[in-house]
C-alpha positions in Angstrom: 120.2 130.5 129.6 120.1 126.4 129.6 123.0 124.4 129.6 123.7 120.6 129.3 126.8 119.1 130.7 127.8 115.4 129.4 130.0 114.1 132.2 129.6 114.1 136.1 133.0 113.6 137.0 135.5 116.4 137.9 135.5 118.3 135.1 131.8 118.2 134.5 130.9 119.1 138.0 133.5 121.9 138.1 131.7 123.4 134.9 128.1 123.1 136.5 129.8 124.7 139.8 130.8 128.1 137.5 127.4 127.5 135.4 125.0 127.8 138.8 126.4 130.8 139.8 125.4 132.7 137.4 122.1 134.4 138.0 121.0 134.5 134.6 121.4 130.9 134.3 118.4 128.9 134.4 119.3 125.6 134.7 121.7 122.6 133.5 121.0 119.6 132.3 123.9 116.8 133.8 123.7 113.5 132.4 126.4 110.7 133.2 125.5 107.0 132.7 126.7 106.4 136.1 123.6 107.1 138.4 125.8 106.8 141.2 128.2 109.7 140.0 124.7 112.0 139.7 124.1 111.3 142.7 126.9 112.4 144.5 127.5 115.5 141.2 124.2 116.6 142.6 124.8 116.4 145.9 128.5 118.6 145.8 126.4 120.7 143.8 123.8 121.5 145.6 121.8 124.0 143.6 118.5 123.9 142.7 119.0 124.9 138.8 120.6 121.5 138.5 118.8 118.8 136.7 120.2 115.3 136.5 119.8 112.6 133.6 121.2 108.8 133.4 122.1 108.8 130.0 125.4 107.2 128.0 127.4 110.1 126.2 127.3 107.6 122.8 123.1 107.3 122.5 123.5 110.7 120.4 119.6 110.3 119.5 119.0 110.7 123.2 121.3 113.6 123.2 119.8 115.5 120.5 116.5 115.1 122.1 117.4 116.3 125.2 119.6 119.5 124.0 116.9 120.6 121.9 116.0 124.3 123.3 119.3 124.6 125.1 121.6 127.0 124.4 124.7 125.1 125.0 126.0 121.6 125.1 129.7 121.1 126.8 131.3 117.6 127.1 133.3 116.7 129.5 133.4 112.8 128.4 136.3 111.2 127.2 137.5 112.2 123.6 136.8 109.8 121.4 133.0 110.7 121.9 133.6 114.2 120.9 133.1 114.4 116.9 129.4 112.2 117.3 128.3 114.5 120.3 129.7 117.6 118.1 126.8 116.5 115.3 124.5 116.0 117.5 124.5 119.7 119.0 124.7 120.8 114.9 121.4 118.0 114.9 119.8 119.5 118.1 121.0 123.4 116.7 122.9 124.0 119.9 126.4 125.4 120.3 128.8 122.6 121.1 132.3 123.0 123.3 134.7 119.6 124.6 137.6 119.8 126.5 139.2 117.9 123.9 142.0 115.4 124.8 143.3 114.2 121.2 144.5 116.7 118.6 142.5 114.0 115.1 139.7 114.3 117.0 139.6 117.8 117.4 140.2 118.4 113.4 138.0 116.2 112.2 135.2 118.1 114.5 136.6 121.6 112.8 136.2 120.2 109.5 132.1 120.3 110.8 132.3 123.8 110.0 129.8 124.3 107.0 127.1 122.3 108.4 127.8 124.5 112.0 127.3 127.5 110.1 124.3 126.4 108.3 123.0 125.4 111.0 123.8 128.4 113.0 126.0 127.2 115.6 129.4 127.6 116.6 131.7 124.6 117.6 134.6 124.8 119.7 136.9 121.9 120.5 139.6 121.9 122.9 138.9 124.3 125.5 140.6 123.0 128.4 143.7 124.2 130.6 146.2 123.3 127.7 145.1 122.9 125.1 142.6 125.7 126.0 144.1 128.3 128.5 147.1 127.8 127.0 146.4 128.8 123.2 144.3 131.8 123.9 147.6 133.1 125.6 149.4 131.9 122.5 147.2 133.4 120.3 146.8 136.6 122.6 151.0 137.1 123.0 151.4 136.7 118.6 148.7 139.4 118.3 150.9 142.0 120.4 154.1 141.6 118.4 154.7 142.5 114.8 156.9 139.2 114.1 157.0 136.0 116.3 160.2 134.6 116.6 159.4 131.9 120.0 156.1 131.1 121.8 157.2 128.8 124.9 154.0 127.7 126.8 154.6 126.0 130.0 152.3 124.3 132.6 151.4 121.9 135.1 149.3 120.4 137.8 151.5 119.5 140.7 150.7 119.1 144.8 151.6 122.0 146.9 154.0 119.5 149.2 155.6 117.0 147.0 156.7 114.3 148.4 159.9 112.3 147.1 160.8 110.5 145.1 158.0 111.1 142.4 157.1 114.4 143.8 153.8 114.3 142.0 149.9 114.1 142.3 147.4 112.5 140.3 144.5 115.0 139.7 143.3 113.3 136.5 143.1 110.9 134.1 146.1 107.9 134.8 145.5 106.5 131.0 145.6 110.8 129.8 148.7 111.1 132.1 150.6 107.9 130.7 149.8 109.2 127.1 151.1 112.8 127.5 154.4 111.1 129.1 154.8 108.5 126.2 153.0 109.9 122.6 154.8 111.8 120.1 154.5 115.5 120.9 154.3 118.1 118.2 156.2 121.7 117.7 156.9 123.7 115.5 160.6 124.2 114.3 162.0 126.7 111.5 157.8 127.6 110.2 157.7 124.2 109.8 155.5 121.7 112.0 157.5 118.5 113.4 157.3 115.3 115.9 159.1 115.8 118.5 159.1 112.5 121.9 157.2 113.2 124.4 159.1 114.2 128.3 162.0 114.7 125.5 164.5 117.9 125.7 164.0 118.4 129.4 165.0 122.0 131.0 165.2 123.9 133.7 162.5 126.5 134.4 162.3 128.9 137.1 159.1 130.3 138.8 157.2 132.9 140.3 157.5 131.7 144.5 156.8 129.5 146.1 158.2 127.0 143.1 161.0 128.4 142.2 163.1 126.2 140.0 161.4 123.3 138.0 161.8 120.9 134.9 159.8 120.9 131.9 159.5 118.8 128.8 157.3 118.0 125.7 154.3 116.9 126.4 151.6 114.8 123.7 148.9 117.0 122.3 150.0 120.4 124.1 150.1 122.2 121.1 146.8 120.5 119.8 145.7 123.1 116.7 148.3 125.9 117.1 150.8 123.9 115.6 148.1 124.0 112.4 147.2 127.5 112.7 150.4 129.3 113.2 152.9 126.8 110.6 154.6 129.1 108.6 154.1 132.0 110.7 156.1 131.7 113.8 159.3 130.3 113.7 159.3 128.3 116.8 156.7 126.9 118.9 155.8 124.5 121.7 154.5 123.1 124.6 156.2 121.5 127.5 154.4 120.5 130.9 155.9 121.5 134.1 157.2 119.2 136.9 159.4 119.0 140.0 162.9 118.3 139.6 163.9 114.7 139.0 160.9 113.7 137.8 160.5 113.4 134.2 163.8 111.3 134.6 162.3 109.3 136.5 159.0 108.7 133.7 162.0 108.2 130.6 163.8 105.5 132.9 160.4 103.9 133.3 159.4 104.4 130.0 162.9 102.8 128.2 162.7 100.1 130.3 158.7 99.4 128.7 156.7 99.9 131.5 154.2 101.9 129.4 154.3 99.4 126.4 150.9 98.8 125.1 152.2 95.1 123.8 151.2 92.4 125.9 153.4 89.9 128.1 152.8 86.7 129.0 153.5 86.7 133.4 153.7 84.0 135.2 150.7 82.4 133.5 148.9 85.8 133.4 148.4 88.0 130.0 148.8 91.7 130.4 150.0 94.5 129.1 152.5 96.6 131.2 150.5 99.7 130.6 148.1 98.4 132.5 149.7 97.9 135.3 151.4 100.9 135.1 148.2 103.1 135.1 147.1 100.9 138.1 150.3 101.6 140.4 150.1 105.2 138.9 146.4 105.1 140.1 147.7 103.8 143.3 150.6 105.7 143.9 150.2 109.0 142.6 145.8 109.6 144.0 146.2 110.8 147.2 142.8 112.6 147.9 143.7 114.8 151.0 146.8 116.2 149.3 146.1 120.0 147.6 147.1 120.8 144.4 148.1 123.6 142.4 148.4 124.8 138.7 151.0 126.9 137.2 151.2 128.3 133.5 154.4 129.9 133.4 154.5 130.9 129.4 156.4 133.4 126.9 156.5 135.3 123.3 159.1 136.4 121.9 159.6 138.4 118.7 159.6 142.4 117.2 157.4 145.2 117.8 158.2 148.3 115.8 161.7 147.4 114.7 162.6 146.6 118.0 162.9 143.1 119.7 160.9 142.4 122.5 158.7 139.9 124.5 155.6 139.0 127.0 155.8 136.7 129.9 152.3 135.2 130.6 151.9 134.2 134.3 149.1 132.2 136.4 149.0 130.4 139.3 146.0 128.6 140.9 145.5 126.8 144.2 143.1 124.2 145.5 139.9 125.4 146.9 139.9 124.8 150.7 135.7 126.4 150.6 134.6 124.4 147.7 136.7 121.5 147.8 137.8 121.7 144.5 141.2 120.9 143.0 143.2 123.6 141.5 142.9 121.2 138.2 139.3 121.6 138.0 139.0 124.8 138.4 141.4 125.4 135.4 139.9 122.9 132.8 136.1 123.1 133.8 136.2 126.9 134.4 137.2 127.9 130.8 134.7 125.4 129.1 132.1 127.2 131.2 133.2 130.4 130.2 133.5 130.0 126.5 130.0 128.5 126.5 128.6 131.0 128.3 130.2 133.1 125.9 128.0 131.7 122.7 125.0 131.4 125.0 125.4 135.3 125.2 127.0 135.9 121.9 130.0 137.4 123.1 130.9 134.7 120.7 128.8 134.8 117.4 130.2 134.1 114.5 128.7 129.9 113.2 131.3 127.1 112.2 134.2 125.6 113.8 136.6 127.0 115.3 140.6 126.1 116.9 140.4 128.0 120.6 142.8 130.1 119.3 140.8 131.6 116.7 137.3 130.6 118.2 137.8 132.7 121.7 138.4 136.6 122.0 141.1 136.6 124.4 140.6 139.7 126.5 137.3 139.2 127.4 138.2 135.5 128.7 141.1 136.5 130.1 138.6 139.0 132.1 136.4 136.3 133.0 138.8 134.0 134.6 140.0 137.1 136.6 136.1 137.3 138.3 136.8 134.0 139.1 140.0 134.1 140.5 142.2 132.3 138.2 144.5 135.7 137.8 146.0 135.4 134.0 149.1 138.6 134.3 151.4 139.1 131.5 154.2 141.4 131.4 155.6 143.2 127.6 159.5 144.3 127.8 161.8 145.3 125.6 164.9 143.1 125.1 167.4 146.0 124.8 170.3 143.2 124.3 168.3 141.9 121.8 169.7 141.8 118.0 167.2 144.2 116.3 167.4 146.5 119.0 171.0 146.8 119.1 170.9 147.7 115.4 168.3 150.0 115.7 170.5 151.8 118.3 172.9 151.5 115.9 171.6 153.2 113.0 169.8 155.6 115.3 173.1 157.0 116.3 174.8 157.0 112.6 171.7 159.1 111.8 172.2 161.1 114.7 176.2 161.5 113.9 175.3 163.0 110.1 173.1 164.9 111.6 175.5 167.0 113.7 
C-alpha cells in the first residue's frame, strides 16, 4: 500500500506515525511547503518508508501527479483546501480522506459523489476526533436502538494538570479554537435542524476518574453532517465540547466584551482586529509545550429498544504519549484518518462516492482498530427501568398478567 499525506504538522505526522507501522505499508509520500517542517516530520519519524516532498497543498496539478499510483491521499491542511485536493484525488483516481474543519466545505466535497463513483473512488470528509470519532459513535449508538430520542456527544482536549485560572492547553489550532468558542453551532431540536451560539447552554458533566466533574457547551461545527443525516429521525441531537469548570465563563465574558470580534479598531495609531490579538495571547498563553494532555469523549444515546426505554454510554479516554512524544490530540485526530484510509486502501471500505463519516465508515471494525492502537472506545447498553415506556410496559404486562389469573 502507498500513501500521500498533505501536511507535516501534528496531524500529518501523527497519521504517517500509525501509517509506518504497518508492515504492509510501503511507503508515504509527505509533502508540506515548509521544507523546514519536512525536515524535522522526517526526522520524528524516522522510518525509512517515508518519502518527503516540498510542495504547496493549492498546486493541485502537482498533486495529481504525484498521487497517481497511490492508493490513498489524506489531508491534513487547513480546510479551505479540502474540496480542490478532493478533485484532484477523483483526477489522480485515488481515494481521498481530510480531517475536515468546516461543515460547507465538507458538503460541497459530498456533493463530488458521481464523479467519485465514476471514477472509482471513495471520498471521505471529516474524519477527525469530532467530527470523526465522534459520529461513528453517533451513528454506531442510533443503530442499536429501535427509536432515538437523545444523542449527547461530549469531548475535549484538556492538560492533565490545569492550571488556574484558564485551566486549559492549547494542542491546536488558536484561529480553529477561537472559531469553535465564537461561530454558530448547530443541533438538532424537535427532528428539526437549528442554530444554536456557540459555548451557549453550559452544563455540568461528570466523568469517568481522574476528571470527575466538568462543564460542557456547544461547540461550532461538532455536529458537522450528522445534523444533515439524522434531521427528521432523531429528536434531539448535539455536540458540546468538554472543559474544566469556570472556563467557558471565562471565553463568553471575553467574547461579550469583543475580544474575538473580526472588525477592526483603530489603537493608538495602530489598525487591528481584536481577534488577532486574541489568537496571539491565546497562542501565548494557552502553548505550553512540556505540559501533557489528554482527550476525553464522554458521549450518550438515548431512546427504545423493543418497547422498552433504554440507552448506551460511549466512553474514551486518551493520554499523551510519554514513548513517542505525541499529544493525546494527535493521536485522536491523525489516528482515525489513518485508519479509515487504510480502510479503502484494503477495501474494508468499498463502495465509490462520497460519503458523511457516519455513513462512509463501518463502526465496528474502526472501533476495533483504534482499540490495537490503544485509544480504548467502551460503551455500556442499560435499560432505563424508570423510564416512561418501560414503566407502561410493566404496566400492561401485569394487566395481562391479572386477566390471566
Amino acid at each position: 500500500m502507498k500513501f500521500m499525506i498533505l501536511g507535516s504538522g501534528m496531524q500529518g505526522r501523527a497519521c504517517a506515525y500509525d501509517l509506518t507501522r504497518n508492515p504492509a505499508v510501503e511507503s508515504v509520500l509527505l509533502a508540506d511547503s515548509s521544507a523546514e517542517n519536512l525536515a524535522k516530520a522526517a526526522t520524528w519519524l524516522k522510518s525509512k518508508k517515508v518519502e518527503t516532498v516540498q510542495l504547496s497543498a493549492s498546486d493541485t496539478k502537482r498533486v495529481v501527479e504525484l498521487a497517481r499510483g497511490r492508493n490513498v491521499l489524506i489531508s491534513c491542511v487547513p480546510y479551505f483546501l479540502n474540496l480542490e485536493l478532493a478533485k484532484a484525488a477523483i483526477e489522480a483516481k485515488v481515494h481521498f480522506v481530510d480531517l475536515g474543519g468546516n461543515t460547507d466545505v465538507v458538503l460541497q466535497e459530498l456533493k463530488l459523489g458521481p464523479l467519485a463513483a465514476k471514477a472509482g473512488v471513495t471520498i471521505l470528509p471529516d474524519v477527525g476526533l469530532g467530527p470523526g470519532t465522534t459520529s461513528t459513535i453517533a451513528a454506531h449508538g442510533i443503530a442499536q436502538l429501535d427509536e432515538v430520542d437523545e444523542v449527547l456527544l461530549r469531548d475535549g482536549g484538556l492538560p492533565q494538570k490545569p492550571k488556574p485560572p484558564m485551566n486549559y492547553l492549547l494542542t491546536f489550532s488558536e484561529h480553529g479554537l477561537i472559531n469553535e468558542y465564537v461561530a454558530d453551532a448547530t443541533a438538532i431540536r424537535d427532528g428539526k435542524r437549528v442554530t444554536v451560539p456557540g459555548l451557549s447552554e453550559t452544563e455540568e458533566i461528570e466523568l469517568p476518574k481522574p476528571l470527575g466533574r466538568c462543564e460542557a457547551a456547544h461547540a461550532a461545527g461538532g455536529l458537522s453532517t450528522l445534523a444533515y443525516t439524522y434531521e427528521g429521525k432523531v429528536r434531539s441531537m448535539d455536540c458540546k465540547l468538554i472543559r474544566y469548570p469556570g472556563h467557558i465563563a471565562v471565553i463568553n465574558a471575553l467574547n461579550t466584551m469583543g475580544f474575538f470580534s473580526e472588525e477592526k479598531l483603530q489603537v493608538n495609531g495602530a489598525t487591528l482586529a481584536p481577534r488577532e490579538l486574541s489568537a496571539k495571547l491565546f497562542r501565548q498563553h494557552f502553548e505550553r509545550p512540556n505540559d501533557k494532555d489528554l482527550v476525553i469523549i464522554h458521549s450518550t444515546v438515548r431512546g427504545e429498544k423493543d418497547g422498552r426505554r433504554a440507552e448506551i454510554v460511549y466512553d474514551m479516554l486518551d493520554y499523551f504519549d510519554d514513548k513517542s512524544k505525541m499529544t493525546a490530540m494527535m493521536r485522536t485526530t491523525g489516528w482515525p484518518a489513518s485508519i479509515a484510509a487504510q480502510m479503502l486502501a484494503t477495501k474494508v471500505i468499498d463502495k465509490p462516492g462520497a460519503y458523511p463519516v457516519e455513513l462512509g465508515i463501518p463502526a465496528e471494525p474502526f472501533f476495533e482498530e483504534m482499540k490495537k492502537r490503544g485509544l480504548n472506545i467502551s460503551w455500556q447498553f442499560r435499560w432505563l427501568e424508570d423510564a416512561p415506556a418501560a414503566t407502561a410496559a410493566k404496566a400492561k404486562k401485569g394487566a395481562r398478567e391479572k386477566v390471566a389469573a
